[in-house]
Structures are given as structure tokens and as C-alpha cells.
N, C-alpha and C positions, 0 to 999 in steps of 0.2 A: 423438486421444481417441475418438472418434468412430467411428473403423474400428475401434479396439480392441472398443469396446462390442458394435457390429455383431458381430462376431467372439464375443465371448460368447454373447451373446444365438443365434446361430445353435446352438452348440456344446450350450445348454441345451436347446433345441428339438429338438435331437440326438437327446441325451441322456435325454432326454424321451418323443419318441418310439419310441426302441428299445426304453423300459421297458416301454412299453406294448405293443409290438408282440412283447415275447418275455414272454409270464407265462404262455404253457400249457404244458405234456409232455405227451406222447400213447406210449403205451407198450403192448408187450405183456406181461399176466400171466396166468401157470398156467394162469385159466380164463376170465378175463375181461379185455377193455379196460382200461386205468386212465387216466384223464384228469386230467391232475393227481394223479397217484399214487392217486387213485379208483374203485373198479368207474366203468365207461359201457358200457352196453348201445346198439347204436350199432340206432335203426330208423328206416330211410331209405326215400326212396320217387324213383325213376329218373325223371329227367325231363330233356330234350334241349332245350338253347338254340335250336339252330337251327330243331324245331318250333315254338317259342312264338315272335308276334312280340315283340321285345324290350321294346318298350312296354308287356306284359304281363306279365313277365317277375315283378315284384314281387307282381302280387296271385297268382300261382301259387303263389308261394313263400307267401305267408300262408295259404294253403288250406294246404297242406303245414304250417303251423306248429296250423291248426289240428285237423288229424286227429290231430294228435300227434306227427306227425315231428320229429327230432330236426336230421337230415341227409339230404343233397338227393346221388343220384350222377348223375352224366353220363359221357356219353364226350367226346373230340375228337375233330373228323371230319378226319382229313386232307384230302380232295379239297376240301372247303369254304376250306380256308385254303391251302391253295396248287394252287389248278384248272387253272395251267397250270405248267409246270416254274420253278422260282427263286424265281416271282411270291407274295409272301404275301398273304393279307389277314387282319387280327381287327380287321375296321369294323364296325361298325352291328348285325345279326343274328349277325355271328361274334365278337362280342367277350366272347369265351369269361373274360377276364379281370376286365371288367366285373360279369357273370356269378355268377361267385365272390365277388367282393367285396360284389354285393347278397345275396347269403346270407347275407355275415358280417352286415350291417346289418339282416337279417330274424332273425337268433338261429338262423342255422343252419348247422352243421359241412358240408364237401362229399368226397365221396368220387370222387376224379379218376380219371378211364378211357381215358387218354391213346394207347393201344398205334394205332399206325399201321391196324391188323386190327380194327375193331368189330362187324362182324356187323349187329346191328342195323335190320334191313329197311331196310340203306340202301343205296345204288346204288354195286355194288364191293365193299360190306363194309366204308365207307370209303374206296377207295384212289383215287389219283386217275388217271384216265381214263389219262395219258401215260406211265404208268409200263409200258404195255404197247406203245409206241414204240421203248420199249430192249431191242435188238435181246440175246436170253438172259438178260435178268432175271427171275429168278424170285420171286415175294412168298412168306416166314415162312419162310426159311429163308437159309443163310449165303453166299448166292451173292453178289459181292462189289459189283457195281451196286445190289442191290436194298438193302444195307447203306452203304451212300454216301447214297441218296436218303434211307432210311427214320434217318442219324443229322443231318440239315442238318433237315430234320423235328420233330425229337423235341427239337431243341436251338432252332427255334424256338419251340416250346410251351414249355420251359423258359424259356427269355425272359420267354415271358406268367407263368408261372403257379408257376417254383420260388417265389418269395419269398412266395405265398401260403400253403405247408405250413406246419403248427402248429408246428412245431420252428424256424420262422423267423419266427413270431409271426401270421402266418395264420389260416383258417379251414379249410385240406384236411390232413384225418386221415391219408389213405392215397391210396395212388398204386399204379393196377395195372398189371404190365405184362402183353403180350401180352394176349391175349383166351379164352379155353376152346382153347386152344394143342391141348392133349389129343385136343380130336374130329379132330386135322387132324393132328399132329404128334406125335415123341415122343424130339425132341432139345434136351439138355440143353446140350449146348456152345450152340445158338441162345438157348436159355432163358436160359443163362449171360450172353448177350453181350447180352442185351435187357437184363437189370439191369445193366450194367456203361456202357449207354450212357442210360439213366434216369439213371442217378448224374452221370454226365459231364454231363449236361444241367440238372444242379441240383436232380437230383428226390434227394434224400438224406434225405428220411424213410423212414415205414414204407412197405414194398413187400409188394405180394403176387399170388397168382396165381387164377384160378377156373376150375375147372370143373365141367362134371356129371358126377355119380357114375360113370357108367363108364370116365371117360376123367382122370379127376383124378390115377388115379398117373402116367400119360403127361405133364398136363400141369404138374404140379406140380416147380419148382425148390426142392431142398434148402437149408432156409438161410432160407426165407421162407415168409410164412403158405398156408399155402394153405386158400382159400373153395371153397363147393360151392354146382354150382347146381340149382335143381330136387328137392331134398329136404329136407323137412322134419320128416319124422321125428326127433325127439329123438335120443335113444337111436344114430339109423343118423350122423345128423349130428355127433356128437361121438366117435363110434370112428371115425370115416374119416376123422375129421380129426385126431383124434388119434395115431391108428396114423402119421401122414404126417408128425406134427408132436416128435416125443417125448414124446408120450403128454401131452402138453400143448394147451390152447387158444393164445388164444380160438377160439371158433365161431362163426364168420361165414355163413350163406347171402347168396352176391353176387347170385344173383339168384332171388327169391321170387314165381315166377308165379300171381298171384290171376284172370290173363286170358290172352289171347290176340290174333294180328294177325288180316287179312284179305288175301287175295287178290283178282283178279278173278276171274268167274265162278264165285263158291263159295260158302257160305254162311254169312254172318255168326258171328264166334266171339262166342260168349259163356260166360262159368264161372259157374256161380250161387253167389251169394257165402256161402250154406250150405256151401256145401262148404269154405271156406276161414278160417272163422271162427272156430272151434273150431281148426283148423290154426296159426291165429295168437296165437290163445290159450297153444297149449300150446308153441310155440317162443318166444313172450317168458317165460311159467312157469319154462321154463329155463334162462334167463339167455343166451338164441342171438341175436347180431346178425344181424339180415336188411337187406337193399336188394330195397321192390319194384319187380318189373318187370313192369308200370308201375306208377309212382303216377299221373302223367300222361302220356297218349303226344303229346296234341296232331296236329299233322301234319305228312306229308309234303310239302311245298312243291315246285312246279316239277320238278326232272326229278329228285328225289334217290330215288326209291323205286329198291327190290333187286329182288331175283325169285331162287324158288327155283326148284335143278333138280337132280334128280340121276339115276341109270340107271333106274330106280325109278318116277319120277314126271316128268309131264310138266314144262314149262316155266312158271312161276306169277308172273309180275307182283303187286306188292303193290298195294294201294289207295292212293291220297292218306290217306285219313282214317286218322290214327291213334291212332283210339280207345280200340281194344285192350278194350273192355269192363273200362278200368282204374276207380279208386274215383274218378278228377276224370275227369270226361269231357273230349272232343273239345275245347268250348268253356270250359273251367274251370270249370264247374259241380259241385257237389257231388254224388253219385248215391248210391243208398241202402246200396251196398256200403261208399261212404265212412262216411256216418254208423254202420255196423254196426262197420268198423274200427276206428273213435274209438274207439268204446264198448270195444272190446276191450284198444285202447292205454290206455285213461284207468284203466280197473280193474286193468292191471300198471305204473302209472307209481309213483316213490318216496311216499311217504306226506307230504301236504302239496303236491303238484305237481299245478295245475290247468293245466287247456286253454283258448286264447282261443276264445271262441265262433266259429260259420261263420259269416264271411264272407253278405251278403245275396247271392243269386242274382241276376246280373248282367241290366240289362235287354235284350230283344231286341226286335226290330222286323221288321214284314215289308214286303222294298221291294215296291211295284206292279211290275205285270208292264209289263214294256220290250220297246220295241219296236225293233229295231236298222234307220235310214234308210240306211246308211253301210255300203256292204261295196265285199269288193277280191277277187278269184280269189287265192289263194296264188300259182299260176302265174304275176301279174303284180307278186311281190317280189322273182323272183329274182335272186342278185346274180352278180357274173361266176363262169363255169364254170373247173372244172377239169377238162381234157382227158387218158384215157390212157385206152389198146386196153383196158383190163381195170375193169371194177369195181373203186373204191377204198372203202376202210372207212371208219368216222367217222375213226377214231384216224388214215389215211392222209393223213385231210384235217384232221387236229390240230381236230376238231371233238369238245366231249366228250358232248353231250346232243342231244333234239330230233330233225329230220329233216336226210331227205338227199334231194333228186330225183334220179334217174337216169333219164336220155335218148340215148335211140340212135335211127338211122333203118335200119328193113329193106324189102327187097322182099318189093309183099304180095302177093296174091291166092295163102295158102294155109290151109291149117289142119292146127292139129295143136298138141302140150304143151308152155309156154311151164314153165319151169323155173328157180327161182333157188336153185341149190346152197347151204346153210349160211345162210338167210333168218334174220337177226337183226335186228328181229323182227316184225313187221309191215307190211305193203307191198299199197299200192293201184295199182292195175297201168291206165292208158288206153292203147285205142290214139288216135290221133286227137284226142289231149283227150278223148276219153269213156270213162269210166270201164266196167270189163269184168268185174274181180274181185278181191276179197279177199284174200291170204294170211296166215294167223295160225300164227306157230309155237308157240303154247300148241296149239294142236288139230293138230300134225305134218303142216301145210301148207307147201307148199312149190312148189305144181306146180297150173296148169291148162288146161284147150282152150282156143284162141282160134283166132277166123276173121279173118286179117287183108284186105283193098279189096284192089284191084289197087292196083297203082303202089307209090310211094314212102311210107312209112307210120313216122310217129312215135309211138316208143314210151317212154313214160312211168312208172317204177317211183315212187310216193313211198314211202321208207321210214321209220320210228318206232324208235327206240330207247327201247323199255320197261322198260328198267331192266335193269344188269349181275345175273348171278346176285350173293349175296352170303355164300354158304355153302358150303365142301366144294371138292373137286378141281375143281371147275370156273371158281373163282379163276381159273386160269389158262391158258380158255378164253372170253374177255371181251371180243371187239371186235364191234363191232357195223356194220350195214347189212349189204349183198350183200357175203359174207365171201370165196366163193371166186368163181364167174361163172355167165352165165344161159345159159342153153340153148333153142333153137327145134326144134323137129324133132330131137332131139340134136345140133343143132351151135351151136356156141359164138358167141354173139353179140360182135362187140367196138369198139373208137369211141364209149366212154362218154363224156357231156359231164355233171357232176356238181357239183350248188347247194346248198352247204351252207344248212340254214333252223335256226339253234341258239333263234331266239324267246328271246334270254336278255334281249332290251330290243325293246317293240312302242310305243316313245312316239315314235316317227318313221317309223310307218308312213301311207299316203298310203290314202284311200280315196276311190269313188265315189260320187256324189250316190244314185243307186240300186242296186239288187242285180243283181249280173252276171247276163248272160242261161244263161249255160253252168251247169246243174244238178247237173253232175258232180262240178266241181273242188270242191276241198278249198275254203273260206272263210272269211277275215277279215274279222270284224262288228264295229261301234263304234258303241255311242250314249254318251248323257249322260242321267243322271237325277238326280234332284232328291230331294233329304231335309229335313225339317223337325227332327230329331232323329236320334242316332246313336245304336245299340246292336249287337249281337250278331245275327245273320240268318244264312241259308240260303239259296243259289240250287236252284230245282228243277227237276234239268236231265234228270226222265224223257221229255221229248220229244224229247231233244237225241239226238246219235248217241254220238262220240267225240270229245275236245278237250283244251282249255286254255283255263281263264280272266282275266282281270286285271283286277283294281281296282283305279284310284288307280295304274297302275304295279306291284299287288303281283302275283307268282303265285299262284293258291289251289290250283292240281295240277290234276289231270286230272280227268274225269269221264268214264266207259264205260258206256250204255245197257243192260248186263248185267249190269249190279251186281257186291258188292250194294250198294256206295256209289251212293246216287241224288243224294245233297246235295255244295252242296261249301259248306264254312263261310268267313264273313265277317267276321273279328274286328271290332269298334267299332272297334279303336284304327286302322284304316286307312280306315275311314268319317272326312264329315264332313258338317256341316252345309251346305246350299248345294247346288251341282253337284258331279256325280261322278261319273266317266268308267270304263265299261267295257268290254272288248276279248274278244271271245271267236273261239278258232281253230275250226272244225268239221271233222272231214274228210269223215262221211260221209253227213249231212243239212244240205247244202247251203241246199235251200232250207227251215228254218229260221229264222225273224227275229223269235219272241216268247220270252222268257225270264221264269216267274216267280219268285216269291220263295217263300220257306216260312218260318215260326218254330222249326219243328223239326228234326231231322235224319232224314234216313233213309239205314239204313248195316245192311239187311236186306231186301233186295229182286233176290234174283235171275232174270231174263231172260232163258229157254234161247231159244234162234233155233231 
């Protein structure tokens, strides 16, 4: 009897559940959305899980609920859930899954941007670091490696995140494939076989494509809606998309830029949000879905930043901070483009639909300035070498971030142009453990004099991997350290001994009671400081050189004495009361050992040398 009832009682729960979990349609008509056979004007604002610590995750989304967003878009980063080949994760900061589902529980729809390719200022564009270990793979297009990896991929995501679309009782509207395919690409049999492996994965909703205006007929698959990015014009937005579409909607801008990123050594973007207000104005007037980008950018974490490059311009690392000058800043704080936005969303929302008020402005604190007792030479982490006649790359050494040392010994007593052919991207050159010179391939460095002692003489490259390009033909020109070999005098140096340093865990790092005598090397500093109360802060690292910092274990990104990022931000939620342990990497202000704090950010400050 007993098992019988169990058995009911499950079957009702069922039953029950699936009712609940299938009562929306999501559809397209003529000219507009229908949700539930409904106009829905869909106004979304972009924001990246893997920026926000996830502990914050929710009150983002409330800001978002209350500027008036409706729905929240994201991408999926490949290289974050599977960083080395097979290996998946969506734990902790990747649970992209999680994610979604606090949207549905915050009242807000998600617009999913799953495509292997995200562009993004992220490091790769997305991709992950090993994909360029297989030997003739080529990424976005149908070469048949690169279609193996990118469908065990996609069909992981599906796992996470099909049963979430609204046509299976969810909260994701749409699901895009590929990325602005158009600015790179203008094959349709790939385009074809991207929808065909979205479906296969479980993604069986609406599908569609985006790109910007010029590149939209290239990137747009027939069959499916295609979004434009970067225009807003009324009028331009509903003939380009219509002429694509059978002279049919809806009209989507997938991405609606009220902002912009940053670089290093460049000068802060900012868009004044005059200019975008009225802009927005008159594309909700017309009944046009947008997703902006950003609503929040948050930040770059640890080694994920891209860098642009192309024949054109030089090589541009992006910043940690990605504030983007969007309407929620850096730290989730509301900024006066925000409140301008409301105002705009709230005077085109249905008649009888109000907004929750904002959200109070989060409190911030500033730590006292610390003093670091506790340092160690980088030089004295190294872990065992790998040995071969020629410079090996990150990717040779299945390393995807971080540094590489490379060490050789030559006969000295000469001088003359030390040369590292194809320097990606950054390398601090000693001989003797003394540090000698620089090389930056943002400034088309690559080459300098040195006077080497007599005798036997070690020679020391530390090199930086600042971030893969993450745009354009050079995809698939991406590995990083000494790419091809170094040169002395023109002759080829060889008998590399090479220490991978990826810093992707620094809580078992060993340190000395005092700071190394040697001023040169690169340095790892450790103290402990003390808080009475937790909030939102800023380290102010304009004294600092170049690095890495950790709190608590977490990464906060990088910081570059050249801006124009001078802060690097400190969520609360990885503060806490009591002791609290911080790790900072230096490489080229050694001796360095005070760090203060700031209440505000500074992300406008550039430092020409």
C-alpha cells in the first residue's frame, strides 16, 4: 500500500511540476516579440557571471530589475569550463547554470550567448588556450578537429542549460549562435552546421544571429532572426532587418553600446550619456528590442583579459577593470547614466508598470595602508625545468596563463643585440640575476644591447602572457612566450631550461621573514591585515609597478603603473571580518613593501614613461 501511495504521490509532484514549469511560449511575430501570444519588447542589459563574484550575483541582478530591465544577456566562456582538454567545470564562479536560474528567481528573462567564439575582451575570444596544440585546427570554420572539440563543448552547455529555454518551462528566451560571424566569416554551410549542433545539444528554441551593420548580410543564416549591433537608428534598424528577414520583424539590437572598454596605456573611454538617452528613447518608441552592452561590465579577473591587434594598430592588452563606463559601474553601484536610463525605460513601460526603487549604494571602507614583512624572489619558486635546444611556448608546455622563465648559459665578455624573435608579450631580460631591460610588444619591442662579464654568464628571460588577441585574423596566431628563438650577436642561442609560473593557486607559497636582498628580481609579498567591518574598497597601486594581486585567495587582475586603471577593486563578499591575507606579485618595483587603500576607483590615469 505504501509503495503504491509513494508512487502516486511522486507521479503528482510530476505532474505538478511540469505544469508549472511549461506555462510560457516565446515566439516570433510580424513585428514584435509575443510572450505568451503577447507583444514583449525584450530590454536587456549584458552582464558576465564570470565578472561578478558570484556571491553578488543577485544584488546585480536587482540593480538590473531596477533600471527597468526586463532580461539579463550573457555569454558562455568556453576556455572557463573546460581550461584544459576533456576537463569540464561549472563550480563555484562558472555555474553558469546557477546563474540562470537566479534570474528566473529575480523576475528576469536571459538571453544565452553560448557560441564557442565570444569576442568579448576576453582572452582567445573565449577559446581555450589548447585548442591550438592540435596540430591544423582551425577555429569558425569547418575544418573537422575544430568541429569535434567545439560539438563535445556545446553539448556540454546543453547539459547545463537546455532545460532552462522557455519552451521547456525556463527562463532563456533566445539562444545565439555563432558570434558577429559576418566581421570574420561569410560561410553558410558553417553557419548551417552551428544551428544544427545548438539543436543537437538541446538548444531547440528560438535561435538567432548578430551582427553589425556592415557585416550582417555575411553573418546572418536564413531561416533565423537575425540581430544587428551598433545601430540604432529606427528606421536603419528595421529595414536591415527586415529586408533579411521577409520584410518581417521582430527587431532586435543584440548589442546596444551606451559605453566603451579600456586598454593599457590609453585613455579612459567614456560616452556621455547625453548622447545616448534620447537614443534610447526613441528605439524603445519603436517598439526595438535591445541588450545593452554593458549594463554591467564588472571585471576582468586573473588572466582572462584579450587584447586587440590587427595590421593597422598596434598590440593592446585590455585592463582588469571592466567598467566600460556602463550605467552600473565596476562595483555595482548605480551611476547617473543609470538613473538617466530608468527615467527613460520607466516613461516607455505598459501603462500601470512601476519600477522597484534602487537599491541603497553599497557600503565601502578603506583598508589602512599595509605593510608587507614577508617576501620571496620569484626566482626562489621555481618548479622543476623543462629542457629543449629551442624555446618552447606556453601552449608547448600545456601552460595556458601567467609566466614562463627562460634560462640559458652563454659565454660572456661581449656585447652586442640580444633578440627574441616573435616576443609574446612581455619579458624582463637579467643577466646574472640583474635585471638589464624591458621588452614590450605593445611598443614593437623586441630587441636590445647588452654587455655580457667575462666567463660563464646566465641568462634569464621572464616572460608575461598579456592576453591572447580576441578579434579578427589573428585568432589564429595565439600562442604565447618566446614563439620562434633568441638571438645574440645574430646567432641563435639554444639549451633552454624553462619554469612554468601559471600563479593560478599562491596559498602554498613559502616566504622569508624579510625582503630579499637582490632589487632586481621580480617579487612575492604577503602580509595580513585586520578589519573591523567589511565593505566594497580599492587598492592604490600608483606606486606599485606591474603585477597580481590576491585576497583571501581571490584574483583581482592585474594592475600597470601606466594606466589608466590605477585601482584594482575589492568586492565585500570576499572581505571579512578579523584577519585577511594578501599576496601581491611585483615584477618591476621590487623594492616596494607599502600598499594603500582608496574608497574610490581610479580608471583615468594615464603614465607615459
Amino acid at each position: 500500500m505504501n509503495k503504491y501511495f509513494f508512487c502516486l504521490v511522486a507521479m503528482v509532484i510530476s505532474i505538478s511540476t511540469f505544469a508549472q514549469k511549461a506555462k510560457h511560449t516565446f515566439a516570433l511575430g510580424d513585428s514584435e516579440f509575443l510572450l505568451d501570444g503577447k507583444p514583449f519588447q525584450i530590454i536587456s542589459g549584458e552582464m558576465h557571471y564570470p565578472r561578478v563574484p558570484k556571491e553578488a550575483w543577485r544584488d546585480r541582478m536587482k540593480m538590473a530589475k531596477a533600471m527597468g530591465l526586463n532580461t539579463i544577456g550573457t555569454y558562455v566562456f568556453w576556455n572557463l569550463h573546460e581550461p584544459q582538454k576533456g576537463k569540464f567545470d561549472f563550480s563555484g564562479n562558472n555555474d553558469i547554470a546557477a546563474f540562470v536560474k537566479m534570474a528566473a528567481e529575480e523576475g528576469l528573462w536571459v538571453i544565452l550567448r553560448p557560441s564557442p567564439y565570444v569576442c568579448a575582451e576576453w582572452e582567445f575570444g573565449g577559446y581555450p588556450y589548447w585548442l591550438q596544440n592540435e596540430k591544423g585546427l582551425v577555429v569558425r570554420g569547418m575544418e573537422k578537429q575544430y568541429l569535434d572539440e567545439y560539438r563535445k563543448y556545446i553539448n556540454a552547455v546543453g547539459k547545463q542549460l537546455a532545460s532552462s529555454q522557455v519552451n521547456h518551462g525556463g527562463n532563456v528566451l533566445m539562444v545565439q549562435i555563432e558570434n558577429e560571424y559576418g566581421s570574420y566569416g561569410s560561410d553558410k554551410e558553417y553557419l548551417a552546421l552551428n544551428q544544427k549542433m545548438f539543436i543537437e545539444a538541446g538548444f531547440d528554441g528560438l535561435l538567432y544571429t548578430c551582427d553589425p551593420e556592415a557585416d550582417i548580410v555575411k553573418g546572418h543564416l536564413p531561416g533565423l532572426l537575425p540581430a544587428i549591433n551598433g545601430q540604432d537608428n529606427p528606421a536603419k534598424v528595421k529595414k536591415i532587418i527586415s529586408e533579411l528577414h521577409g520584410g518581417k520583424g521582430p527587431f532586435f539590437i543584440a548589442e546596444w553600446y551606451p559605453a566603451w572598454f579600456d586598454w593599457w596605456g590609453e585613455a579612459h573611454h567614456t560616452v556621455p550619456l547625453e548622447q545616448y538617452t534620447n537614443k534610447l528613447d526613441s528605439v524603445l518608441k519603436a517598439g526595438i528590442s535591445i541588450n545593452m552592452y554593458m549594463f554591467h561590465g564588472g571585471t576582468t579577473r586573473g588572466f582572462m583579459n584579450g587584447a586587440n591587434y590587427k595590421d593597422t594598430s598596434p598590440y593592446e592588452p585590455q585592463t582588469s577593470s571592466y567598467d566600460y563606463d556602463a550605467p552600473l559601474n565596476e562595483a555595482g553601484n548605480a551611476t547617473e547614466k543609470f538613473r538617466k536610463f530608468r527615467a527613460v525605460i520607466e516613461k516607455n513601460l505598459p501603462a500601470g508598470q512601476k519600477l522597484p526603487s534602487i537599491p541603497a549604494e553599497k557600503k565601502t571602507i578603506t583598508i589602512d595602508p599595509i605593510n608587507f614583512t614577508l617576501s620571496s624572489s620569484v626566482f626562489n619558486h621555481l618548479p622543476s625545468a623543462v629542457n629543449n635546444k629551442t624555446p618552447l611556448t606556453f601552449e608547448d608546455l600545456k601552460q595556458d596563463y601567467g609566466y614562463v622563465l627562460y634560462r640559458t648559459s652563454v659565454t660572456g665578455g661581449e656585447k652586442g643585440v640580444l633578440k627574441l624573435k616573435n616576443l609574446r608579450d612581455y619579458a624582463l631580460v637579467f643577466i646574472n640575476q640583474q635585471r638589464v631591460g624591458i621588452l614590450d610588444r605593445r611598443l614593437n619591442q623586441d630587441s636590445l644591447e647588452i654587455t655580457l662579464p667575462e666567463g660563464k654568464v646566465q641568462l634569464d628571460i621572464f616572460v608575461e602572457n598579456m592576453g591572447r588577441v580576441n578579434f579578427g585574423k589573428y585568432l589564429l596566431e595565439n600562442k604565447k612566450g618566446i614563439t620562434e628563438k633568441v638571438l645574440f650577436r645574430g646567432n641563435e642561442l639554444y639549451n633552454w631550461s624553462m619554469y612554468g609560473l601559471p600563479f593560478n593557486d599562491v596559498s602554498n607559497l613559502k616566504f622569508d621573514s624579510q625582503h630579499s636582498p637582490n632589487k632586481s628580481l621580480p617579487i612575492l609579498q604577503r602580509a595580513k591585515f585586520q578589519l573591523t567591518e567589511v565593505g566594497d574598497t580599492y587598492l592604490d597601486m600608483r606606486k606599485w609597478g606591474k603585477g597580481v594581486v590576491w585576497i583571501n585567495g581571490h584574483n583581482l587582475g592585474k594592475y600597470w603603473s601606466i594606466g589608466p586603471q590605477q585601482t584594482l577593486y575589492v568586492p565585500r563578499e570576499w572581505l571579512k571580518k578579523g584577519a585577511n591575507e594578501i599576496t601581491v606579485l611585483e615584477l618591476i618595483k621590487p623594492d616596494q613593501h607599502e600598499l594603500g587603500g582608496i574608497s574610490s576607483p581610479i580608471l583615468d590615469e594615464v603614465v607615459k614613461n
